[in-house]
C-alpha positions as CSV (number, residue, x, y, z in Angstrom):
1,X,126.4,197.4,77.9
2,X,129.8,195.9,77.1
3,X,130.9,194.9,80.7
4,X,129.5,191.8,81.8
5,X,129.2,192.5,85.7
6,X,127.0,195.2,87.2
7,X,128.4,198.7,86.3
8,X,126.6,202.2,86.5
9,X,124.9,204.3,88.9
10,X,121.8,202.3,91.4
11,X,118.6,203.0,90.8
12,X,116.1,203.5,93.8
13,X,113.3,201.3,92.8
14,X,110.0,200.7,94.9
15,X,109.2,197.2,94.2
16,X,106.1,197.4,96.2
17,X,104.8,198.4,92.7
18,X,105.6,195.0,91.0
19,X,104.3,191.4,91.0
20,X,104.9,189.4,93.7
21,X,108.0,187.8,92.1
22,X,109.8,191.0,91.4
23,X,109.1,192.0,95.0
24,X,110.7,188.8,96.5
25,X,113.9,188.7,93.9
26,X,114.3,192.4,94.2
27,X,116.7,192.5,90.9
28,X,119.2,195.2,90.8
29,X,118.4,198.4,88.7
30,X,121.3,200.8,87.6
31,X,122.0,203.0,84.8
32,X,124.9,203.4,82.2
33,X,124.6,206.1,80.1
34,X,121.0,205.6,78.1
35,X,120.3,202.3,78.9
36,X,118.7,201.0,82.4
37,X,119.5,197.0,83.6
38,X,118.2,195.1,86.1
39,X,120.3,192.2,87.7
40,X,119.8,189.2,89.9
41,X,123.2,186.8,89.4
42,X,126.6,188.0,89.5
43,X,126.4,189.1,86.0
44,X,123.9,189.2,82.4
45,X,125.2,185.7,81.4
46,X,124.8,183.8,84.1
47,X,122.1,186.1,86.0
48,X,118.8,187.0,85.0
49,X,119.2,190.1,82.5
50,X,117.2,193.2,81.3
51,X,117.3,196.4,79.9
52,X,115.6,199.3,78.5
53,X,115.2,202.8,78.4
54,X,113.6,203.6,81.4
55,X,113.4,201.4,84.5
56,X,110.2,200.2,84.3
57,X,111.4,199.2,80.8
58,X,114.6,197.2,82.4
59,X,112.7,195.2,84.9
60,X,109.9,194.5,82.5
61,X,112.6,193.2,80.5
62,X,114.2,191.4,83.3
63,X,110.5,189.9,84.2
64,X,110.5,188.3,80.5
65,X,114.2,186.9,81.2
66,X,112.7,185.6,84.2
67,X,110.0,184.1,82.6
68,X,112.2,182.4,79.9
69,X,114.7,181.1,82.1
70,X,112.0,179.0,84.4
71,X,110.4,177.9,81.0
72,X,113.5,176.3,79.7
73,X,114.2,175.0,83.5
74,X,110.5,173.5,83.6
75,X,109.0,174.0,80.8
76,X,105.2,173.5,80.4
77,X,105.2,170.9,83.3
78,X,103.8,173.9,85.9
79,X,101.3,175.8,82.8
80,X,97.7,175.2,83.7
């Protein structure tokens, strides 16, 4: 995906199926040609970014981004 903001065709997504983070953030899903993204943040490189080929795959994706980005924000200090 070669433009850096939110391109492609939306993606109707029940979040109700997801963990409680993904429910409250609600990233956006969309495709562009193959490839599925999911979006919170004005864009992949300063928003939290996923993709894959389906969009389960995006937003599991997008839950690891998640994940990394509060890591490097807090690192280890909330891990029990």
């Amino acid at each position: 995906m070669s433009d850096s903001k939110q391109a492609g065709d939306p993606v109707e997504i029940d979040y109700s199926r997801y963990d409680a983070q993904t429910k409250k953030l609600e990233p956006a899903v969309y495709r562009q040609g193959d490839v599925f993204a999911a979006l919170s943040g004005p864009d992949r490189e300063t928003g939290i970014y996923g993709e894959g080929d389906t969009p389960d795959a995006a937003i599991k994706a997008w839950r690891s981004a998640l994940q990394e980005r509060f890591d490097k924000l807090h690192g280890d200090e909330l891990k029990h």
